[in-house]
N, C-alpha and C positions, 0 to 999 in steps of 0.2 A: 354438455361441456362442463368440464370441473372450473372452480374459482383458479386453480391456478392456471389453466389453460386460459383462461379470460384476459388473466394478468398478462400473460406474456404475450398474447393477440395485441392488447392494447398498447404494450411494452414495444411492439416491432413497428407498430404506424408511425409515418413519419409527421411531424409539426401537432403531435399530442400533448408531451412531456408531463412529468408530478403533478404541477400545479394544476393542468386544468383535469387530471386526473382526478385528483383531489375533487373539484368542482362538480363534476361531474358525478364522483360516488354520491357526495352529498344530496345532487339532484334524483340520481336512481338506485341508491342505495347498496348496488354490488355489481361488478363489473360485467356480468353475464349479460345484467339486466341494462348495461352501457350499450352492447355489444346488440341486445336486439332490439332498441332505440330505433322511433323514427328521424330522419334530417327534422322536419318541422319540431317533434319535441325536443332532439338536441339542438337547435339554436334558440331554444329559449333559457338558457343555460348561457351565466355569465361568462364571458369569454370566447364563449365556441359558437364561431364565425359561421356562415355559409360555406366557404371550405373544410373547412375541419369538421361540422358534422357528416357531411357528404363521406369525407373519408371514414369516421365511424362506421357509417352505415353498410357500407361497400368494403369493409374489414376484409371477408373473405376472397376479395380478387385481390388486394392488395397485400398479402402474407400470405405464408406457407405454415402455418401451425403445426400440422400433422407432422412438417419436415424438422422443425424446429424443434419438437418434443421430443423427437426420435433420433435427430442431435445430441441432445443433451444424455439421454439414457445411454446412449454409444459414448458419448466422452467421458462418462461416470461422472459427472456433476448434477448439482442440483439446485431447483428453482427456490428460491424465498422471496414470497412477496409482504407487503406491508400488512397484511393481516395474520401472517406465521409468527407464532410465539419465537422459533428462530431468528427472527428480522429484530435487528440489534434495537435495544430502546434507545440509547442515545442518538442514532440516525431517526427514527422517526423527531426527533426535538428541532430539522433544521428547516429552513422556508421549504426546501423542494428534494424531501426525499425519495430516493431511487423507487420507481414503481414494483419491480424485480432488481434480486443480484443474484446472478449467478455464481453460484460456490462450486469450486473447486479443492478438496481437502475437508477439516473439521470447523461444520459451519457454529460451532462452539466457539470457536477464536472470537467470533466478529465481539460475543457478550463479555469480554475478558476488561482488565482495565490498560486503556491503551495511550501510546504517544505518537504520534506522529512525528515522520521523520523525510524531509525533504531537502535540497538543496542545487545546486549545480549538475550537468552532467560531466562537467570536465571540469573536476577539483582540482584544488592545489594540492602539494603531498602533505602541506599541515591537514587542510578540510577533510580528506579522505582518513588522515590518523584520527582526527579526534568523530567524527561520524562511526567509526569501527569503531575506539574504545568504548563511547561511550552507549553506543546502541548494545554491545556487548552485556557491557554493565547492568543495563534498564532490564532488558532481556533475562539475565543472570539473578536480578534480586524480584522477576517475577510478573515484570509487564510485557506487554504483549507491541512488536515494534511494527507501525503500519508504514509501509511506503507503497511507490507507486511502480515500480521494479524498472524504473527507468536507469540508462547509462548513471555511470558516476556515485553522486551520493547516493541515489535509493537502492544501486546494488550492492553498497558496501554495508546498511542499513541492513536491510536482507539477511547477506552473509554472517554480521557478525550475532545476528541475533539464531540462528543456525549453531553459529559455533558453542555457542555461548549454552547451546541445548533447548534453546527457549522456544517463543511463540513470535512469528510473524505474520504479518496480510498484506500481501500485496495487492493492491488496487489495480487495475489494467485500465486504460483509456483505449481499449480493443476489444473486439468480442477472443473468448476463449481460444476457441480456432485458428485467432488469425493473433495470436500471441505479439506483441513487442516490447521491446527489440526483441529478434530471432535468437539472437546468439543468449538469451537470457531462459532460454526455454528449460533446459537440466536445472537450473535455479529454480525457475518455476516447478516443476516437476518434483523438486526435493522439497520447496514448502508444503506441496499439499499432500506429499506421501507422510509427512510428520505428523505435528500437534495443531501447525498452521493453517490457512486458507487463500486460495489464490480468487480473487470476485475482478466480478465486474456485470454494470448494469448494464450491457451491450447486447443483440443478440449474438451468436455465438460465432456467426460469420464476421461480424462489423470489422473493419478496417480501421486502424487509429489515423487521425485528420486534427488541423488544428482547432478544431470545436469541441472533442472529445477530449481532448490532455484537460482542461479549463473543468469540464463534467466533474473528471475520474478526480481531480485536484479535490473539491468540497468533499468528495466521500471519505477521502484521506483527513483532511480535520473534522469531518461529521460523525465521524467511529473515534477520533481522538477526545481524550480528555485535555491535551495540551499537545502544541506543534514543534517541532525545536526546526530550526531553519538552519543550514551547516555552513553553508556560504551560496551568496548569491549576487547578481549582478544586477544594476540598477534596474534593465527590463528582464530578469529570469522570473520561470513562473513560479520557482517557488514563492515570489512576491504575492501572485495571485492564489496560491495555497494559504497565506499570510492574512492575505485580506480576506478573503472565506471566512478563516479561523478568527478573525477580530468579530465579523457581522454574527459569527454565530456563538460567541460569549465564551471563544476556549482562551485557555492559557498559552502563550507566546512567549516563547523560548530562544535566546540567538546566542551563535555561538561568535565571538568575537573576529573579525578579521585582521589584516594588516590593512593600515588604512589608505597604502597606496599601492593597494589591490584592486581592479575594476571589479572582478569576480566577486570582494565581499562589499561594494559598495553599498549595494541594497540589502542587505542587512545588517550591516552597519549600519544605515539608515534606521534600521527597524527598533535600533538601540534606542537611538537619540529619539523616538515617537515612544518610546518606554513598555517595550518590550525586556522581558529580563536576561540581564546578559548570564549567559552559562556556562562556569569553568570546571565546573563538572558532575555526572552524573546525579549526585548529592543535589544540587541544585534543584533539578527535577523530583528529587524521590521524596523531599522533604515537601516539598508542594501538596504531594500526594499522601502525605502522611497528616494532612488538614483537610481531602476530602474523604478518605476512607478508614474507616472504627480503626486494619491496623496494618502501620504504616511497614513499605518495604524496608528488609534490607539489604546492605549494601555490601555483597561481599566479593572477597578478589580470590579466585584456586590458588591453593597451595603449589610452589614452584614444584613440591618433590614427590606430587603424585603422580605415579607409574603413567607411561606412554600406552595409547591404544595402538595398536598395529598401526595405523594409518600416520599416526602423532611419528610415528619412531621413523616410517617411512618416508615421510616427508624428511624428517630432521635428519635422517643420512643421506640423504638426496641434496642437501647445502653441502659444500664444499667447505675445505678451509678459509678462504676468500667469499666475497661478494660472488651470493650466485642468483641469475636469473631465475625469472619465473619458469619458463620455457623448459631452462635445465631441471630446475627443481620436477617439473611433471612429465619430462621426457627420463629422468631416475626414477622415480618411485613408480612409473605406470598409471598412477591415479585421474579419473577426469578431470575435466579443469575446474568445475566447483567442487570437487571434495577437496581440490589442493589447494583454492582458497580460503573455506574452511577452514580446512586442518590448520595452515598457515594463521589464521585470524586466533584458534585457539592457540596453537603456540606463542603468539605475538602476547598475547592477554596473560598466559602464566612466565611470561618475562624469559623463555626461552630462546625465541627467535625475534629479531630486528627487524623490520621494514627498511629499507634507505628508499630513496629517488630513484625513481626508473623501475619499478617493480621488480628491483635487488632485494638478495635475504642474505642474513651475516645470524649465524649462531651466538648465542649470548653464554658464555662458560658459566 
């Protein structure tokens, strides 16, 4: 059995988790040698009960390895565990990092310098404008945008860091396989066929559940250097992405709401406990220009450079009026995240409008 097959044994038992993984190496020194552990020498090992060694011990009735490996080489992803020079160094720095992630795309992204980007799944149409510009932006002068490819903020996040050409990672609170939300799968698909990576510590069947969002959340500020919150509500998790991000000594980012918004209630909140409010991009980059030798910059495309096929297609596909989403990608033929995309690049070089209602008005 190789160390990585070890990992992911260990990785798929259930009431194991980092921590007493962690525990454990230190007790046997590599996870093989976890793996062919007696029950008596594993309960003498702090933390690991009478239940839990029993389940060590009986590993092989209780997972599929063989199925699970053969998964993973069919999906074209790949294992990293915490002994891979790949396995990001700042995720090892946090109380309980991932035993395995699963990579999806260039597992290069995870070593990049990164922000995390969270908020609501049903924004207002300010949250959703300023999460796309400014993830654009970050994106554009060269950081790498993590979210968690959830509704709302974390797909516009995504998206505009896409547009923008850049680097994204999406964190999944699912195994690979069992993707969420569904409808975000060509999104998913077009991160990891890029520069980006789509992960996740799951095995590759897991089903996302309320225990898992809360997981996937700390890997999301554990691979940040700083979190930016877009808008969020008194109980939304990105509060719990927030508080991750405080216990684990990142930088905390918020972006201002209206203050008789429920939706930006809690981060609003997160102001007034002093968190930095952020009016735009700059905010963040100059942060970043005081942890590394040299600092990004911050630059906006030129209005008057030529259209790519797709740019010109979308833009004759707007009408002279206010035209839908729907219309825009039932004219130009394009999928529906190329024609976000493209739309998010147009929005950013000041050609094309956003309104309310996922209306688009050309900008002369």
């Amino acid at each position: 059995m190789t160390e990585v097959e070890a990992f992911v044994a260990l990785n798929m038992l259930p009431g194991i988790g980092p921590v007493r993984v962690v525990r454990l190496l230190e007790a046997f020194g590599s996870p093989q040698e976890i793996l062919k552990a007696r029950p008596q020498s594993l309960r003498g090992v702090s933390g690991i009960g009478a239940e839990v060694s029993e389940t060590v011990a009986g590993w092989e009735s209780k997972v599929d390895l063989d199925g699970e490996m053969k998964r993973v080489e069919a999906f074209g992803a790949k294992v990293v565990t915490r002994n891979d020079p790949a396995y990001p160094q700042i995720l090892r720095e946090i109380h309980d990092p991932p035993i395995v992630l699963y990579v999806w795309g260039d597992a290069a992204a995870l070593e990049t310098r990164t922000v995390g980007v969270v908020g609501t799944r049903k924004p207002s149409h300010y949250a959703a404008e300023c999460a796309k510009k400014l993830s654009y932006q970050m994106a554009y002068a060269g950081l790498t945008v993590a979210s968690g490819l959830a509704r709302g903020i974390d797909t516009a996040a995504h998206q505009a860091a896409l547009a923008a050409k850049g680097r994204t990672v999406a964190v999944l609170g699912s195994g690979l396989e069992n993707l969420y939300p569904p409808e975000n799968r060509e999104l998913a698909e077009k991160i990891a066929a890029g520069s980006g990576a789509v992960i996740s510590e799951f095995p590759l069947q897991t089903k996302a559940d309320r225990q898992t969002f809360p997981m996937r959340n700390r890997i999301i500020s554990g691979l940040s250097f700083g979190l930016l919150v877009v808008e969020a509500g008194a109980q939304s998790g990105a509060l719990i992405s927030a508080n991750q991000a405080a216990e684990q000594g990142r930088s905390l980012y918020v972006i201002p709401g209206r203050i008789d918004n429920p939706t930006a209630m809690g981060s609003n909140r997160l102001i007034q406990q002093g968190a930095k409010l952020v009016m735009s991009a700059q905010d963040i980059l100059d942060d970043f220009g005081l942890l590394f030798r040299e600092q990004p910059d911050l630059k906006i495309p030129a209005t008057g450079v030529t259209l790519s096929a797709a740019e010109q297609s979308v833009r004759d596909a707007i009408g002279d009026d206010e035209t839908a989403f729907d219309a825009i990608k039932a004219g130009c033929g394009l999928s529906t995240q190329e024609v976000s995309s493209t739309l998010l690049s147009l929005e950013m070089r000041r050609l094309v409008k956003q309104l309310p209602g996922s209306r688009f008005v050309k900008i002369q």
